[in-house]
N, C-alpha and C positions, 0 to 999 in steps of 0.2 A: 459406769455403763448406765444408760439412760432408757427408758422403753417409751417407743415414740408417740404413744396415747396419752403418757404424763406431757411430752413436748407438745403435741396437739395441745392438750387441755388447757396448758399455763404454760405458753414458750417465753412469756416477759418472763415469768419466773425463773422458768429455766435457764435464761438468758443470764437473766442477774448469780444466776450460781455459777456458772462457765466464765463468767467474766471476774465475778468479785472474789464469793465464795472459794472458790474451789480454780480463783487463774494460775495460768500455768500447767495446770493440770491436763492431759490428755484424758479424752473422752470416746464412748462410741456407741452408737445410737441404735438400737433395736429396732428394726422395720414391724414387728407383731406381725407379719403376714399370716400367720398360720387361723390368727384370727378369724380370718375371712374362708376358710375352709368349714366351720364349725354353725351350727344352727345360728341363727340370726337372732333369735332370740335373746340369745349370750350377747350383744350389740347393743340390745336394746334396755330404755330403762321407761318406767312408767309414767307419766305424766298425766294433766290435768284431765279426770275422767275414765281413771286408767287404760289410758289410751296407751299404746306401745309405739317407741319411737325412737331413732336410733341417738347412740348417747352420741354429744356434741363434739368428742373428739373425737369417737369413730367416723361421725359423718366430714369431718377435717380430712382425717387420713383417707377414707376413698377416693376424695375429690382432689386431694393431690396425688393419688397414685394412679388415678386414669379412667380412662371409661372402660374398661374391662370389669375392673371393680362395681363401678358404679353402674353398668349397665345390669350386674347380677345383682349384686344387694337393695340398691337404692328401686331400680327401674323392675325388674324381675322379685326382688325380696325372698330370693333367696341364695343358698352357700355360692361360693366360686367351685366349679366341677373343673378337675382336669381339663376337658373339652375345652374349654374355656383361652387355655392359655398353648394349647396345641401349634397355632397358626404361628412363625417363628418371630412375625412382624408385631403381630399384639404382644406376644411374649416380653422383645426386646423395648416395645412401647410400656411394659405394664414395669421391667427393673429401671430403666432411664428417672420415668417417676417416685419409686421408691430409692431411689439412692439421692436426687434429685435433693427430697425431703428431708432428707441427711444431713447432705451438704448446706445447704440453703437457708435451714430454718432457723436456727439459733445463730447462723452469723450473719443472717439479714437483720434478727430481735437485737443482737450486739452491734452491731454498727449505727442503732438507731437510737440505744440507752445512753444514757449520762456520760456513762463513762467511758464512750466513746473517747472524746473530747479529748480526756486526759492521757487515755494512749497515744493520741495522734500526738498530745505535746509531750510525752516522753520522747517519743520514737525523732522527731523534728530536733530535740536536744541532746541524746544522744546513738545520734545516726543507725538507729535501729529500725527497721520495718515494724512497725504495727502489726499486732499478732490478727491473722484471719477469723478466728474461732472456728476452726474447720474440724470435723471430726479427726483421729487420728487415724481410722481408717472406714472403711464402710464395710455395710453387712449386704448381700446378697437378699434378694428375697426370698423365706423357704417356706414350706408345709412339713404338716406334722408326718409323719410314718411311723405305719402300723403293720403288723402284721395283713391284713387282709387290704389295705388301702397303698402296699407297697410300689406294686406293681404298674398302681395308675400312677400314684402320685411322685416314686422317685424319676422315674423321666421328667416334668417339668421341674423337679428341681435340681437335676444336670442343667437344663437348657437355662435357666434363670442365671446358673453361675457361671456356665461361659459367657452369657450376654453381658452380664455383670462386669465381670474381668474387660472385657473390651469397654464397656461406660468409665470403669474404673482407672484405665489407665490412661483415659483421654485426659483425665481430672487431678492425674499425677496424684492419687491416693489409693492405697494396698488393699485389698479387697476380703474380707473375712466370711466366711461360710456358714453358716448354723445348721446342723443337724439337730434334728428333735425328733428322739424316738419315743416309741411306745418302752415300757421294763420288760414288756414280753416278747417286744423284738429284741429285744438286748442280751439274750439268752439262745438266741434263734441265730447257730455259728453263722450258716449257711446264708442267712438273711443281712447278717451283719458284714461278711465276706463281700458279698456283691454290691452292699452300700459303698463299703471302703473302694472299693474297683472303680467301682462307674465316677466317683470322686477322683480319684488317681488320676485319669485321664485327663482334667479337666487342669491345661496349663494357668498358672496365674495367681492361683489360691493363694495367700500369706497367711491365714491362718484358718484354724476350726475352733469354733464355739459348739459345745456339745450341754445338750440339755435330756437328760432323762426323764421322763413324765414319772414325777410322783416318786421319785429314787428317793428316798430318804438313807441314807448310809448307816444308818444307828439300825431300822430293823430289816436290811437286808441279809441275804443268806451268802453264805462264804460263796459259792457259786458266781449268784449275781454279782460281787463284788470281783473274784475274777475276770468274768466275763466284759466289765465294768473296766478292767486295767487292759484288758487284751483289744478294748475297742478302742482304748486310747491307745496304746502302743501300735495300731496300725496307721491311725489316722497321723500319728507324728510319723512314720517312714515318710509321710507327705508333705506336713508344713505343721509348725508350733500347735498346741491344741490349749483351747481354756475349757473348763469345766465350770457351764455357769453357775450351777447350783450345786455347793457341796461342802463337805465338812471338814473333818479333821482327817477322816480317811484319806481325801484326797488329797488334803495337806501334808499329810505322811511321806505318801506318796509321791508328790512332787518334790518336797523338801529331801528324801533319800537317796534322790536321783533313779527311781528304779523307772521311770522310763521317761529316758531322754527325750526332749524335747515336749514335754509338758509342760507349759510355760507357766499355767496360775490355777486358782480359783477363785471364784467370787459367790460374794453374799451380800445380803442387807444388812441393816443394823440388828444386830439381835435375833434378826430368822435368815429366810430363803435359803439354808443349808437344803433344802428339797422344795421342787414347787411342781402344780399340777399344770397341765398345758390348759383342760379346762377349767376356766374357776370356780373354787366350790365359797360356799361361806365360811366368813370369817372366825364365826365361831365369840365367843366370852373371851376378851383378856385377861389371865391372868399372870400373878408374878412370877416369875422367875429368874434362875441363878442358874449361872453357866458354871458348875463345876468342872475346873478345869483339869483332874484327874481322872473323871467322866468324858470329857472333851462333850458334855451335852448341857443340853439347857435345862433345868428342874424345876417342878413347881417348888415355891417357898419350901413348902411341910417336908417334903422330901430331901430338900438340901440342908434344913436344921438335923434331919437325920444322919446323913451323911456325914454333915462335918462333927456331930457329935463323935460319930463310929472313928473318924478319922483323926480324934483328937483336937481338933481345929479352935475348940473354943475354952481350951484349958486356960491361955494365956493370950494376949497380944502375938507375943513371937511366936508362942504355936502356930496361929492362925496362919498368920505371913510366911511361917515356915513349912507347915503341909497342907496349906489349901490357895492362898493366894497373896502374892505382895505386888499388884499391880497397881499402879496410882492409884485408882480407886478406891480399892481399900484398903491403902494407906492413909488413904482422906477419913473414910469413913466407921475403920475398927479402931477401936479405942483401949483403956484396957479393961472395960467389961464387952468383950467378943462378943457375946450371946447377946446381949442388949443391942450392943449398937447394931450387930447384923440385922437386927429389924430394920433397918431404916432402905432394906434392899424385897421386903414383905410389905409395906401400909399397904391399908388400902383402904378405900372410903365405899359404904351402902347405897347404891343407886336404883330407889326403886321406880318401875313402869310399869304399863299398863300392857298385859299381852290377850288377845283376845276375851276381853272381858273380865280376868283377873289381876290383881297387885302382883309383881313379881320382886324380888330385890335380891340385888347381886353385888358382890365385893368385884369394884374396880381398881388396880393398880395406882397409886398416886401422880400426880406429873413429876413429883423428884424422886419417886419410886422408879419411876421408868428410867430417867433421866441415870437416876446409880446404873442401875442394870445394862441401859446398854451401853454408857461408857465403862463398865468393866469387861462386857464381851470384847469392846472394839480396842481395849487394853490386851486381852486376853489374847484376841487372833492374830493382835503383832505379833506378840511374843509368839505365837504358833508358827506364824511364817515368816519368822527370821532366825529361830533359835538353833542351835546345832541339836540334832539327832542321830540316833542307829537304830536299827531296828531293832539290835534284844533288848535296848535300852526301853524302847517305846512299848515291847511285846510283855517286858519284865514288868514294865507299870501299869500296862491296862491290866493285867493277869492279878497282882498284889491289889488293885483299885476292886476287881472284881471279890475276892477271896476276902476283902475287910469290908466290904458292902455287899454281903450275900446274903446273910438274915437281916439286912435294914431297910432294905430296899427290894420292888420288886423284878422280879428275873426280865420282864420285858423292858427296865432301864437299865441296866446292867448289863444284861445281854451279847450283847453288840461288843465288850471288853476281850473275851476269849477271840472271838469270830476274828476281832479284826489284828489282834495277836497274832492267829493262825494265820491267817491269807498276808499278811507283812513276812513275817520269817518267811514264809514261802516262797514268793515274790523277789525277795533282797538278794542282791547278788552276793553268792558265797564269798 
């Protein structure tokens, strides 16, 4: 899944991943609409004289998505207001251009690259059509919902996804939805009820893409996490659901079949198990290890703890036998364990200048990185392909939490009981 500011910014690039990288592969392209809901500011980035201006693959995407956009942001300079998209014909004119961008952009950059060439003479040799690079389906365009912003904002985005479904089916491509809530509406039955409804109606949908602002699954509360399966289990009475940002929970989850028709989850390489709608800074990198009895990510310090408590670095086979035997570190434990597991720790002294003082900070290595997150992306196979039960899973967060109780602290660990509890709960007897 692609976000379509990256596709703005560098479509040859993204071109060359759709075609080379990554051919074959079904893809599906994020509109960011909600973008355009939020201060302009967030849009913008500084330039010479720090002058403010908007970044060059925002100002891409409004001017392929229409003058609705462009007449607020660019022309007005400021957010898109409800009002805005009320009138049914700007509305149908404002999703035409975003799905438009979908379709269009990375198989016009593919039809134009090198390798064009050599699909056309495959396909000429053996009587195959030449692949389109079309998305595998499109996204609707949506806005965020809030609690207090519900009212205005979830009517256009009904009206965007029936218009959608009718653009979508001229194009013979299945049409997918995104809802993106507030955590505080997601607890909010009543609020969550009438989302699922006004959806319901709306013929055509193939699937839902659900994004919770800021969900992290590791420190929410049995509740929220509930609340969290009871929104996916409505939205599947209606059409498959993906969860784009999420973790092991919802891997559980999906993996146990407790509610039918939840099709997937996704993440990035080594994060986005949770992301904010607005963006915050990125913050210091540093290293970490996805302990996978944890099912979370840990800075270095913590995980030499952990696998200490766990036994991990008694021996070679210990290691692989209670902490991880994933390619990776079968590449990279040796049999001094505790040695070599550094090589998943370097980090090199970077110092800079921060308002008038020397600062310096350990940054992760490039082959630091490089271990880490080819062991996550080792890791989350094995997550979402392996067989499961639930007391199986409830039995080893509980044992993980009770052998890491005094090593680690309760807001890493945490999350092991919780998510224990709400699994047996859940699982069909």
């Amino acid at each position: 899944m692609l976000n379509a500011n990256i596709v703005a910014h560098m479509p040859t690039a993204m071109a060359s991943i759709v075609t080379q990288k990554a051919r074959n592969k079904p893809y599906i392209l994020d509109p960011q609409t909600h973008a355009f809901q939020h201060d302009i500011a967030l849009l913008q980035s500084t330039a010479s004289g720090n002058q403010k201006k908007l970044r060059r693959s925002i100002d891409t995407l409004i001017r392929d998505y229409g003058s609705i956009v462009k007449d607020a942001i660019i022309d007005q300079e400021r957010p898109l207001d409800p009002s805005d998209l009320t009138d049914d014909n700007a509305c149908k004119a404002f999703c035409q251009g975003v799905l438009k961008f979908q379709i269009d952009t990375l198989s016009k950059e593919a039809k134009q690259s090198d390798s064009q060439k050599y699909y056309r003479y495959l396909a000429s040799n053996t009587n195959t059509p030449a692949p389109s690079f079309r998305p595998t389906m499109v996204v609707a365009p949506y806005f965020y919902l809030t609690s207090t912003g519900l009212r205005s904002w979830l009517p256009i985005n009904i009206n965007c996804a029936r218009n959608s479904v009718t653009y979508a089916n001229d194009t013979g491509l299945p049409l997918a939805v995104e809802i993106v809530i507030s955590r505080g509406l997601l607890v909010d039955e009543a609020s969550v009820n009438s989302i699922v409804a006004e959806y319901a109606q709306v013929a055509g949908i193939a699937a839902f893409l659900v994004w919770v602002d800021d969900f992290s699954e590791h420190s929410a509360s049995a509740e929220e996490l509930r609340r969290f399966v009871a929104l996916i289990r409505q939205l599947a009475n209606v059409a498959p659901v993906v969860n784009l940002y999420g973790g092991y929970f919802s891997t559980a989850i999906q993996r146990l079949g407790i509610v039918p028709g939840f099709a997937g989850v996704t993440h990035s390489l080594e994060y986005g198990e949770d992301r904010s709608v607005i963006p915050v800074g990125g913050g210091v990198p540093v290293a970490k290890f996805y302990l996978p009895s944890l099912h979370k990510r840990v800075n270095f310090r913590d995980a030499i703890r952990a696998i200490r408590a766990l036994d991990g670095f008694a021996s070679k086979a210990s290691f692989h036998a209670t902490i991880c035997d994933c390619k990776e570190c079968q590449k990279v434990i040796d049999d001094d364990p505790e040695s070599s597991f550094d090589a998943y720790g370097r980090t090199k002294a970077v110092s800079y200048m921060n308002r008038g003082r020397k600062v310096t900070r350990e940054y992760p290595l490039t082959e630091t990185r490089m271990h880490t997150v080819s062991h996550y992306m080792h890791r989350k196979r094995i997550e979402f392909s392996q067989k499961v039960t639930a007391s199986d899973i409830a039995a080893r967060l509980r044992s993980t939490q009770e052998q890491l109780s005094n090593k680690l602290q309760p807001e890493v660990i945490g999350h092991c009981e919780i998510w224990a509890s709400v699994i047996e709960s859940l699982a069909p007897s």
